[in-house]
ROMAR-399847 format. One record per residue (C-alpha): x, y, z; residue in three letters. Coordinates in steps of 0.05 Angstrom, whole numbers, plus 5000, padded with zeros to 4 digits. Each point is the difference from the previous one (the first is absolute). Last residue first. Example, Ala and Ser with C-alpha at 12.3 -4.5 7.8 and 13.67 -1.06 7.14 Angstrom:
<pt <5273 4979 5143> 'ser'>
<pt <4973 4931 5013> 'ala'>
This chain:
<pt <5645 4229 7982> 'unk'>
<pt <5030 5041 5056> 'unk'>
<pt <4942 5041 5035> 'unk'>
<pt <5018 5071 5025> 'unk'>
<pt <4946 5025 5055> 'unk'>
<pt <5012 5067 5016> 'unk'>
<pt <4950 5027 5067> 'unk'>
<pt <4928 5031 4995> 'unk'>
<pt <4982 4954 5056> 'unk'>
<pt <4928 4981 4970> 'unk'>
<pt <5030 5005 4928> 'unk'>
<pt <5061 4945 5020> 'unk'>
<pt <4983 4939 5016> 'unk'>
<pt <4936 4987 4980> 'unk'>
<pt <4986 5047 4939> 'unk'>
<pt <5075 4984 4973> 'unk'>
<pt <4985 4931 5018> 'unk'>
<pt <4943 4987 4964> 'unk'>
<pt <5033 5033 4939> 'unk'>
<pt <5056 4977 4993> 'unk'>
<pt <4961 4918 5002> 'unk'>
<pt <5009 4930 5047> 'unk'>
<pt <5060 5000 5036> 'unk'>
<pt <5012 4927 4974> 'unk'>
<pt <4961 5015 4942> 'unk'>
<pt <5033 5042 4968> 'unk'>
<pt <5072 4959 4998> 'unk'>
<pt <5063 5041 4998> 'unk'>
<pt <5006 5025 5069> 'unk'>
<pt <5026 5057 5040> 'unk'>
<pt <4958 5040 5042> 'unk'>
<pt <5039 5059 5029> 'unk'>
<pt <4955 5036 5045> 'unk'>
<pt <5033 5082 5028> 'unk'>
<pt <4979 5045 5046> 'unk'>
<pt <4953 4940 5019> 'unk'>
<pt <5011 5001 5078> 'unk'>
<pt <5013 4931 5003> 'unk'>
<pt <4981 4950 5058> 'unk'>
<pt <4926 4997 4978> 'unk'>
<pt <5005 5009 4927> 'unk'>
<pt <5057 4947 4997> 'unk'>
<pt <4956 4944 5036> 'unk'>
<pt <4932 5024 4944> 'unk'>
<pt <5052 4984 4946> 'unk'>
<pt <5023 4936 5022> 'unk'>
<pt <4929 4979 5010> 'unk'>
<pt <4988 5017 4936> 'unk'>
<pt <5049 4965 4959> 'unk'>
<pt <4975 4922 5037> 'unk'>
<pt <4935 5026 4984> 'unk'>
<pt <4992 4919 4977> 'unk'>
<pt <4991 4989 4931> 'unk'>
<pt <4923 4986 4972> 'unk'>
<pt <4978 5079 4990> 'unk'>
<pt <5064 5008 4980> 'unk'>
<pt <4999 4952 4935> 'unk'>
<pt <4929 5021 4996> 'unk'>
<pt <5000 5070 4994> 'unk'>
<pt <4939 5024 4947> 'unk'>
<pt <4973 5059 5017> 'unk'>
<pt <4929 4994 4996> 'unk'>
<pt <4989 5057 5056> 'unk'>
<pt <4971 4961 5048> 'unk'>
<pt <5048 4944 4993> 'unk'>
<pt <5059 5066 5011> 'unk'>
<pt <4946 5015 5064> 'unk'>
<pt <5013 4924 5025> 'unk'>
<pt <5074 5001 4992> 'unk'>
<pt <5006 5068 5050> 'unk'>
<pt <4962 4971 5056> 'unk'>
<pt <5034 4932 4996> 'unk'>
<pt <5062 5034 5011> 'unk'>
<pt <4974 5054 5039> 'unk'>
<pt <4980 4950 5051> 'unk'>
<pt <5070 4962 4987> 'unk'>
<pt <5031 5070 5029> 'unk'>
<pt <4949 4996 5061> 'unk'>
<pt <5012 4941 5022> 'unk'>
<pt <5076 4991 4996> 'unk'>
<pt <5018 5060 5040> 'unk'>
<pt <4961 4977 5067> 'unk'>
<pt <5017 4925 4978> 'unk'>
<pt <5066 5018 5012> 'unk'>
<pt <5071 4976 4950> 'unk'>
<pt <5038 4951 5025> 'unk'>
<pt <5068 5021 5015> 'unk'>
<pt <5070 4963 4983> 'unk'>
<pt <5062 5037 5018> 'unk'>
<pt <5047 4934 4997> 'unk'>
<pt <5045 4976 5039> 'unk'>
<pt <4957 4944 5022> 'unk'>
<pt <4990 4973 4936> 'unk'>
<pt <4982 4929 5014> 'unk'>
<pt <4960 5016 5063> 'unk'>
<pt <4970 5056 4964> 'unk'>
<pt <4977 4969 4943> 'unk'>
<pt <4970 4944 5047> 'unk'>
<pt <4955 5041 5040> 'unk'>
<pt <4980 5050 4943> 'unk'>
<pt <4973 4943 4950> 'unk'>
<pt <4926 4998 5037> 'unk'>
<pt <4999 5078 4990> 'unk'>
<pt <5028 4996 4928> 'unk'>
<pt <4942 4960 4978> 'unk'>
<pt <4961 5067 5010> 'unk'>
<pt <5042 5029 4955> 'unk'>
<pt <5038 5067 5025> 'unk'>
<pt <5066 4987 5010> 'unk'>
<pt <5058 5059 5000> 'unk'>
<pt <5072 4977 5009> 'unk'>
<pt <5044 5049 5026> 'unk'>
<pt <5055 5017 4965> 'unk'>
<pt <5077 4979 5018> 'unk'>
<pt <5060 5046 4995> 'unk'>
<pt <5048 4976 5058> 'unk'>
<pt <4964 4935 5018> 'unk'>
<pt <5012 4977 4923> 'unk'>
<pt <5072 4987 5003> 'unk'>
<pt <4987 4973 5077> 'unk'>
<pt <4952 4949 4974> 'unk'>
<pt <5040 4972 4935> 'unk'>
<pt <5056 4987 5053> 'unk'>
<pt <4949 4952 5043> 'unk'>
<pt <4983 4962 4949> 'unk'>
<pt <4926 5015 4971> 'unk'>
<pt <4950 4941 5021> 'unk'>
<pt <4980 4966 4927> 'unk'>
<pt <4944 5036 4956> 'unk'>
<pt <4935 4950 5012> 'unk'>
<pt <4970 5063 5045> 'unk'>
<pt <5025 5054 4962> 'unk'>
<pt <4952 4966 4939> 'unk'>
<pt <4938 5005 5048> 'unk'>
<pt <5016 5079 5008> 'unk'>
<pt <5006 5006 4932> 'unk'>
<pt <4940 4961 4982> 'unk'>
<pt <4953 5041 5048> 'unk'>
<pt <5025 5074 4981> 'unk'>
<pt <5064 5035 5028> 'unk'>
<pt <5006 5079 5002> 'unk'>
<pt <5072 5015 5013> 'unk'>
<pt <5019 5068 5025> 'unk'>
<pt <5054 5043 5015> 'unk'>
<pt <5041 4975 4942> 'unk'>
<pt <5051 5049 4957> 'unk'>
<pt <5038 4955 4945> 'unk'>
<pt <4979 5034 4936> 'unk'>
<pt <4945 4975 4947> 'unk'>
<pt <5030 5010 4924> 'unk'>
<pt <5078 5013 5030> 'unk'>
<pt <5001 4959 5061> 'unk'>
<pt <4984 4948 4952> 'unk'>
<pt <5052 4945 5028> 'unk'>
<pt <4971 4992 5061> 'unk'>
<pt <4940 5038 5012> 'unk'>
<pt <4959 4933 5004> 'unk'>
<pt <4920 4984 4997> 'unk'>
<pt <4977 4968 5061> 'unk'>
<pt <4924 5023 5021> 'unk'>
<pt <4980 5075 4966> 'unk'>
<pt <5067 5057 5020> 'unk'>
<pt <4981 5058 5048> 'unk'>
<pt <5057 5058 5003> 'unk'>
<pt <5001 5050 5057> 'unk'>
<pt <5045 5071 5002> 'unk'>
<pt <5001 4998 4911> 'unk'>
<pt <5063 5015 4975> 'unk'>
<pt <5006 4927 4991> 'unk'>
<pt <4939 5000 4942> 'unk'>
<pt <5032 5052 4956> 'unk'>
<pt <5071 4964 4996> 'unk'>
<pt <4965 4939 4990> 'unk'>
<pt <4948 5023 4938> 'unk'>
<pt <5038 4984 4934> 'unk'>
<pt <4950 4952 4965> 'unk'>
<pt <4989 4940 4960> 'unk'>
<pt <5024 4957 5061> 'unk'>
<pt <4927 5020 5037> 'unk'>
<pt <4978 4947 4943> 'unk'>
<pt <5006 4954 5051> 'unk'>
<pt <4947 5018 5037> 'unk'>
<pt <5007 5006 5087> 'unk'>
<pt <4971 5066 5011> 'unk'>
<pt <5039 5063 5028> 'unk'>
<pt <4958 5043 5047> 'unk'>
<pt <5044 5068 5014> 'unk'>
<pt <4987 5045 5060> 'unk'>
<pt <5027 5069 5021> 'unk'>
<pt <4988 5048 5060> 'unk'>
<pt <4991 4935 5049> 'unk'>
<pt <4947 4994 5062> 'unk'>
<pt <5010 5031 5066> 'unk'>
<pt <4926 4968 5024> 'unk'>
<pt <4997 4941 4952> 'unk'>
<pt <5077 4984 5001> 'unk'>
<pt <4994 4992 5070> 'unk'>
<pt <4938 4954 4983> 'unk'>
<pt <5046 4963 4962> 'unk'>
<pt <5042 4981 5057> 'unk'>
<pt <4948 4967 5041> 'unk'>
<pt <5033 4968 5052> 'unk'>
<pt <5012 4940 5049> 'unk'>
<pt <5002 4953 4938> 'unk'>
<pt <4951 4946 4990> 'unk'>
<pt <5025 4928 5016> 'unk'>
<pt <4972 4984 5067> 'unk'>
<pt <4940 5030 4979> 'unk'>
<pt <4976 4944 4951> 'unk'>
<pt <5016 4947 5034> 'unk'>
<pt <4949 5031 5063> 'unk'>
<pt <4942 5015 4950> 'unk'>
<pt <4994 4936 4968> 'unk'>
<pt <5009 4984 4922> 'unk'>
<pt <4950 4987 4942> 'unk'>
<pt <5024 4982 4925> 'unk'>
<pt <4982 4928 5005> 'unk'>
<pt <4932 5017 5027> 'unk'>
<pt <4989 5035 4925> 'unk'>
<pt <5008 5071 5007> 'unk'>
<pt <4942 5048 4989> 'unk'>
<pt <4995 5027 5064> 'unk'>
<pt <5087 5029 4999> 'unk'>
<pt <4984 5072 4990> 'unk'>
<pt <4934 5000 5050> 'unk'>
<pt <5040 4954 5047> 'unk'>
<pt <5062 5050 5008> 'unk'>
<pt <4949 5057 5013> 'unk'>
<pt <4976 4961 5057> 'unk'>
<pt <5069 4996 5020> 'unk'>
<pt <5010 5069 4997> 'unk'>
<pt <4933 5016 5038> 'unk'>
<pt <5025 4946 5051> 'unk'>
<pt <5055 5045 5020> 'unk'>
<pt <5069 5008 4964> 'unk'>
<pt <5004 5079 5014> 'unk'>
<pt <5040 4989 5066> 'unk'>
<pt <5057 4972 4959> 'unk'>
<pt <5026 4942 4968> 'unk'>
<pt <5007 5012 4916> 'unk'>
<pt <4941 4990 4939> 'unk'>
<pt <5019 5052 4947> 'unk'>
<pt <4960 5064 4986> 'unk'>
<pt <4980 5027 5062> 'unk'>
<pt <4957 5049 5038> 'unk'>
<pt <4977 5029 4929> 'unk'>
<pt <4966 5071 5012> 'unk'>
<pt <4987 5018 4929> 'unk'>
<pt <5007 4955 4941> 'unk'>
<pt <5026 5018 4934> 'unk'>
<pt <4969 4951 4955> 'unk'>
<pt <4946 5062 4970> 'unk'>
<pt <4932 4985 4955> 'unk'>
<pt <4952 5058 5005> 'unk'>
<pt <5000 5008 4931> 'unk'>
<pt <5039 4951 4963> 'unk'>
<pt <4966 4973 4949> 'unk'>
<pt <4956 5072 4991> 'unk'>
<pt <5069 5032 4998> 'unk'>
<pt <5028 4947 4947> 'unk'>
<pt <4944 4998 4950> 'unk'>
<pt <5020 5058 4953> 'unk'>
<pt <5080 4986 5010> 'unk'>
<pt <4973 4917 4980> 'unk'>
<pt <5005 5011 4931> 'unk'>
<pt <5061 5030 4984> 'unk'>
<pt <5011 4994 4926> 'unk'>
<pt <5073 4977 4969> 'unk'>
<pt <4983 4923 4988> 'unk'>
<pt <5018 5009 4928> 'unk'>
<pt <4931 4990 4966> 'unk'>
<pt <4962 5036 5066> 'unk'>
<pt <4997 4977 5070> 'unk'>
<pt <5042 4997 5064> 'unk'>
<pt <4969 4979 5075> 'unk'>
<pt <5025 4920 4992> 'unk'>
<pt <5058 4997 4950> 'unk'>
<pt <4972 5001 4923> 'unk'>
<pt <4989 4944 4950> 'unk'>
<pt <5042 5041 4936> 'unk'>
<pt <4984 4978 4939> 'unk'>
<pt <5034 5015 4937> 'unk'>
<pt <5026 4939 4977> 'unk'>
<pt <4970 4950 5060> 'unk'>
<pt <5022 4999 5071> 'unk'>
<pt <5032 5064 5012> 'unk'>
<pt <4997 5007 5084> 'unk'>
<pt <4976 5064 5038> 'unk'>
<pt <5023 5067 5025> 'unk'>
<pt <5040 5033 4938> 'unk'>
<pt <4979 4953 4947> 'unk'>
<pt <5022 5038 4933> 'unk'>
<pt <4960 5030 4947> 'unk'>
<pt <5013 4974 4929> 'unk'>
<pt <5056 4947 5017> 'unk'>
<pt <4964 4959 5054> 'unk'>
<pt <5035 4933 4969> 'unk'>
<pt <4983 4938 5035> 'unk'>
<pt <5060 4950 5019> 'unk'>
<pt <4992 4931 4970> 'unk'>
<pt <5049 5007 4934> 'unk'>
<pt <5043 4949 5040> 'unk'>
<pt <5063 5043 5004> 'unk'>
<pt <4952 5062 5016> 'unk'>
<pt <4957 5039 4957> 'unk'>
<pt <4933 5000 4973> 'unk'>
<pt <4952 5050 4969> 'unk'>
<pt <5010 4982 4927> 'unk'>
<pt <5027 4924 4992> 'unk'>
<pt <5067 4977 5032> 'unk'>
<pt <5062 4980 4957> 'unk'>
<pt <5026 4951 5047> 'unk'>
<pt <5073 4988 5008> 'unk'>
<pt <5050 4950 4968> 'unk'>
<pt <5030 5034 4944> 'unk'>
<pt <5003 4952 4951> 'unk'>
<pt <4937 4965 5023> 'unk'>
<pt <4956 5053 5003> 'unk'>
<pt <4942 4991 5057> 'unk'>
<pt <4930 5026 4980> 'unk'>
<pt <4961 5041 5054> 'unk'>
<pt <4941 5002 5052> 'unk'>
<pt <5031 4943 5045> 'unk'>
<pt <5067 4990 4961> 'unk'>
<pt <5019 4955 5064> 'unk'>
<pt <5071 4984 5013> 'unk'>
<pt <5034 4953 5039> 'unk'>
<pt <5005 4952 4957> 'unk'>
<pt <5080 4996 4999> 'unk'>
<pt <5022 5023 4933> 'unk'>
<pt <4936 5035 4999> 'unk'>
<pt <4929 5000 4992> 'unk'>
<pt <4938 4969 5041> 'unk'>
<pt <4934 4995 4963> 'unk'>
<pt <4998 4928 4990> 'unk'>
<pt <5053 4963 5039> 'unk'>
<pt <5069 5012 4974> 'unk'>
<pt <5040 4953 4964> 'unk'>
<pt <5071 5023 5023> 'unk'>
<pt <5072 4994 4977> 'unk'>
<pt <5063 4999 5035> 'unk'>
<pt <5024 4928 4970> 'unk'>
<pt <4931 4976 4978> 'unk'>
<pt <4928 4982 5013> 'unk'>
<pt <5004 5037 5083> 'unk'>
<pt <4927 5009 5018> 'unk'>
<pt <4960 5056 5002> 'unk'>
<pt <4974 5054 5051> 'unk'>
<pt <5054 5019 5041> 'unk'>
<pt <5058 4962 4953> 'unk'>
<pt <5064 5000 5040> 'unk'>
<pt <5057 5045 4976> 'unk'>
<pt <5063 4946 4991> 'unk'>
<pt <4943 4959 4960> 'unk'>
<pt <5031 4931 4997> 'unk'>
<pt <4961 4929 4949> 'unk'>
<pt <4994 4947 5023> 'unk'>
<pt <5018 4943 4966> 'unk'>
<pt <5065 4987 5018> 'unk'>
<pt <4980 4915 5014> 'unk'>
<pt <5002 5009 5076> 'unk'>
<pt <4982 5082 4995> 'unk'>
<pt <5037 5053 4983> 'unk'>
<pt <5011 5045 4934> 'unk'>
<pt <5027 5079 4979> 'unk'>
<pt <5073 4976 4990> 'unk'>
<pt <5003 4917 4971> 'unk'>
<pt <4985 4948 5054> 'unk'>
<pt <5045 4942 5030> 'unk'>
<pt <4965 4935 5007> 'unk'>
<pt <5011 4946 5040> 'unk'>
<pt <4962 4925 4996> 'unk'>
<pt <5060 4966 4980> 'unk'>
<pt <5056 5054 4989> 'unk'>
<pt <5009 5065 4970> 'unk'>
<pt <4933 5006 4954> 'unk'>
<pt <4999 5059 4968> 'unk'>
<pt <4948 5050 5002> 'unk'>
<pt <4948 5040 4971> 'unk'>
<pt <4950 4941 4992> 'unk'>
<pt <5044 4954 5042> 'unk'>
<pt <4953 4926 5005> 'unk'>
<pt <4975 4966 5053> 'unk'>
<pt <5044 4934 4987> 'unk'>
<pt <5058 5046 4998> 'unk'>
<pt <5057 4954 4968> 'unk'>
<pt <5081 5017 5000> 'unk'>
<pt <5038 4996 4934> 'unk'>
<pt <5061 4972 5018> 'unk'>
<pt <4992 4926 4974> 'unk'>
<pt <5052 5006 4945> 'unk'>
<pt <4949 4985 4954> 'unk'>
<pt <4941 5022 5034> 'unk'>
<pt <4964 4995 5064> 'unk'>
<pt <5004 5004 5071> 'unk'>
<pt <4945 4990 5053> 'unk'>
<pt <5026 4934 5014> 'unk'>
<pt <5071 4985 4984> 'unk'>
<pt <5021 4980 4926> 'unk'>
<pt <5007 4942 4970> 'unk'>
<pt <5062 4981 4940> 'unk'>
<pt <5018 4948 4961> 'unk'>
<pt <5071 4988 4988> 'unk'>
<pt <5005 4929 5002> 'unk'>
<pt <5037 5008 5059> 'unk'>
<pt <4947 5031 5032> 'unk'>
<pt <4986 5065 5021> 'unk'>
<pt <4963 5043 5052> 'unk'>
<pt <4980 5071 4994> 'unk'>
<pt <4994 5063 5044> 'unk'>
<pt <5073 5024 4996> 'unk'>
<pt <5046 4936 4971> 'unk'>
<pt <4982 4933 5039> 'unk'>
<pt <5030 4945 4968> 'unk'>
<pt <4974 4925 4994> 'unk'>
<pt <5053 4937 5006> 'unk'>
<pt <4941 4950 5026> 'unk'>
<pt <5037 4998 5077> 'unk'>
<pt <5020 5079 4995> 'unk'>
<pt <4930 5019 4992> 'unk'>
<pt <4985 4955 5056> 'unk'>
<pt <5043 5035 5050> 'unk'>
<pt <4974 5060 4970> 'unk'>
<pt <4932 4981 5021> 'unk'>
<pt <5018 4977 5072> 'unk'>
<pt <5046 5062 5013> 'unk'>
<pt <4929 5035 4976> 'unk'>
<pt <4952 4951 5049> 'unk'>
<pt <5060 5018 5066> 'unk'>
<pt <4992 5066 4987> 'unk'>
<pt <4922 5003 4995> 'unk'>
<pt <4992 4951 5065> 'unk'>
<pt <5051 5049 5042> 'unk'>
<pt <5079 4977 4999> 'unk'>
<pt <5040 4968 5062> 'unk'>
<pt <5060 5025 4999> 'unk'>
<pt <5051 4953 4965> 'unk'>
<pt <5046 4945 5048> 'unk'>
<pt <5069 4981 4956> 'unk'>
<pt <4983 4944 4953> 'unk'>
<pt <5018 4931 5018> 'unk'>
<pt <5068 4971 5055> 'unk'>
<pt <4965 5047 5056> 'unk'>
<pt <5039 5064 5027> 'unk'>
<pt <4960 4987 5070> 'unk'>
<pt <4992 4921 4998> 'unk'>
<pt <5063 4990 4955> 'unk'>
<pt <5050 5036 5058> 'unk'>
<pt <4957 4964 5062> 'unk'>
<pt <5019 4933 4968> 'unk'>
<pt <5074 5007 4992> 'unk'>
<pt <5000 5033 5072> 'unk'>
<pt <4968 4942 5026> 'unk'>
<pt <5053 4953 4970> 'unk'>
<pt <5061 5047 5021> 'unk'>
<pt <4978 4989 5071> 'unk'>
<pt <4987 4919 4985> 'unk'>
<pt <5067 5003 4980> 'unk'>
<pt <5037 5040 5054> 'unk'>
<pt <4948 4953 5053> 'unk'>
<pt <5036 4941 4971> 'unk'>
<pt <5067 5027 5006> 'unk'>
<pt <4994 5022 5068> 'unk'>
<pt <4973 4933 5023> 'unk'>
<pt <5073 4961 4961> 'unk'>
<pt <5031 5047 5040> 'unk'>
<pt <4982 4981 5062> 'unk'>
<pt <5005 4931 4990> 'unk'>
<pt <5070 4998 4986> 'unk'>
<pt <5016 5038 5058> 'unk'>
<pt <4955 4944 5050> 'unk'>
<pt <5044 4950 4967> 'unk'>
<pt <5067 5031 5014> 'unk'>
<pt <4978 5001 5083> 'unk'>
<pt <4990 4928 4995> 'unk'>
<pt <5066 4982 4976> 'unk'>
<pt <5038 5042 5054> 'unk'>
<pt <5045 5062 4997> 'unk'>
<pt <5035 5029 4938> 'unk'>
<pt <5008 4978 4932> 'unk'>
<pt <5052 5000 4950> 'unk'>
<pt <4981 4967 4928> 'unk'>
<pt <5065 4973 4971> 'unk'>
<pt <5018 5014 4931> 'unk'>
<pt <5061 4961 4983> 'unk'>
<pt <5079 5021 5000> 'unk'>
<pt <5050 4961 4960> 'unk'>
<pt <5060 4968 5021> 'unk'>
């Protein structure tokens, strides 16, 4: 007897239905599972072409073209296209047979064109279209024609044009100027005073000599105004006797006669210029320290001016053995210690110095205690100065800055104008000093009063800044039979 497959089952009818059922739910919602899963795969991988980057308008216009290319069975090879048929077109701005000859619509006169609209120049050219032409030395007074070569402007010379054959011929080969008789200098425009010399003047034709002011004769050597000098000067003297002061400072002796003095100096001030009495003495020192100087006064005094030309000579070591040293407005010591020394007792300061030190920025603190230790005093004597005083001294409060008195200032610029009106008298002509400012000889007349003149360096290269010798050898030094040694 043989055995038959018999399905086994436990409990009652109704509890095998509800099994039945639950599996037939779990298999449904397996499918629909594996359905969604199916569908979410080809929405991100996609059943087309994988997702590209999105491409800008150019890109996506060359894929474009090629795409076509490909479509009519055309070949791009470099920078042409072509067919099948073996015709051939080539980019734009190419050309040739092979289409690799680049175009320059503007053109490469010393240049070749490297691609559409590019052009690479030769050695010695520039430019757009290379045709400009380089001069490594730029032309002065010409223009650049060719590769380091100049067309000069008429009468200019040179590789570069810069220079001028004035009273000459240039050579060529050798590139100089041959000058003509009785001239000399690079430019053949430097008057020759071969014959006799121009000790005490200027040569300003072949020959000629126009002579300094108080010097005569064909080379300036004659001393004309010895003869004249004593009548000039007689009775003429800028030492003053009896001074109470010589700086405006605090004291007893700042009375109404001071101040009136004040007002004489300053009358011809525009009303922008005036100032009021109580401003004004809040900021004068307590003391007049030059007038110490005035009664003791120094064995040895040196005036140094303020030219450049001062470099030309060796003077420094003479002009710091001096006991006081007065140096003209702002000129430096530093580095030419050598030509003018470093020694400063003095600085005399005209109107556009001391208006310049105003726009100067505020000196750090650190610059002020370097200078504290050696510092000169700071002379002003303008009568703009007087209306400046307030403010200088409230920026520079460190500072030894005096204003020269009206009680000294009078009487020197007296003699001033004294002494310029007798050299009218005398047909001397003077008139680049007789129309500067006696800025010179009011630093003279200061060192006369606080220097015993045993000794009167005055060293500067320019005449007329302390005027002429020999007026100051009469004025300075003959009355006080003293040695006066001028630097110049």
């Amino acid at each position: 007897m043989g055995l038959k497959d018999e399905t086994i089952t436990f409990g009652s009818p109704s509890k095998q239905k509800q099994e039945v059922l639950w599996r037939g739910g779990y298999r449904f919602l397996l499918a629909l599972w594996a359905v969604g899963l199916i569908y979410l795969s080809s929405t991100l991988i996609g059943e087309e072409e994988p997702l590209q980057p999105e491409l800008d308008p150019a890109a996506s216009q060359l894929q474009a073209k090629r795409q076509k290319t490909r479509d009519a069975g055309m070949v791009k090879n470099g920078h042409q296209l072509c067919w099948k048929n073996g015709t051939c077109h080539c980019d734009k701005g190419y050309t040739g047979d092979l289409c690799n000859t680049a175009i320059c619509q503007q053109g490469c006169v010393h240049g070749e064109c490297l691609f559409p609209g590019y052009c690479t120049c030769f050695d010695g050219f520039k430019g757009r279209s290379c045709e400009d032409p380089i001069c490594r030395v730029p032309c002065q007074h010409g223009k650049c024609v060719q590769p380091n070569h100049c067309k000069c402007e008429s009468g200019w010379f040179g590789i570069d044009c810069s220079m001028r054959c004035v009273y000459g011929t240039y050579s060529y080969p050798m590139q100089t100027c041959t000058c003509s008789e009785g001239w000399g200098g690079k430019d053949c425009n430097q008057a020759l005073c071969e014959k006799h010399g121009c000790n005490r003047g200027s040569c300003i034709r072949p020959d000629y000599c126009h002579c300094h002011t108080g010097w005569g004769g064909q080379n300036c050597s004659i001393d004309i105004l010895s003869d004249q000098a004593e009548e000039i000067l007689e009775g003429l003297s800028i030492r003053q006797r009896g001074l109470r002061s010589m700086v405006i400072h605090k004291d007893d002796r700042f009375t109404s006669d001071t101040w009136r003095d004040i007002r004489k100096w300053t009358a011809h001030l525009d009303a922008q210029w005036k100032f009021g009495r109580s401003r004004f003495n809040e900021m004068v020192p307590e003391n007049d320290t030059l007038v110490t100087h005035y009664k003791k006064r120094f064995r040895t005094c040196a005036a140094v001016g303020n030219s450049g030309s001062l470099k030309t000579v060796l003077a420094g070591a003479a002009i710091d053995m001096h006991d006081a040293v007065l140096r003209y407005n702002g000129a430096p010591t530093k580095p030419y210690e050598q030509h003018v020394g470093d020694k400063t007792t003095y600085r005399l300061l005209n109107r556009r110095v001391g208006d310049a030190l105003l726009w100067q920025p505020t000196p750090s603190d650190s610059s002020k205690k370097k200078r504290k230790s050696r510092s000169p005093a700071w002379l002003l004597w303008r009568a703009e100065s007087y209306h400046q005083y307030p403010n200088l001294r409230r920026k520079y409060p460190e500072e030894n800055i005096y204003l020269l008195a009206p009680e000294f200032l009078i009487p020197v610029i007296s003699v001033y104008k004294e002494l310029m009106e007798r050299i009218a008298k005398a047909g001397i002509k003077w008139s680049t000093v007789a129309q500067s400012a006696p800025h010179g000889f009011v630093g003279i007349a200061l060192l006369i009063q606080v220097c015993g003149l045993q000794n009167l360096m005055l060293a500067c290269r320019e005449a007329r800044f302390f005027w002429n010798q020999v007026f100051f050898r009469n004025l300075l030094c003959c009355g006080f039979k003293k040695s006066c040694e001028f630097v110049d």
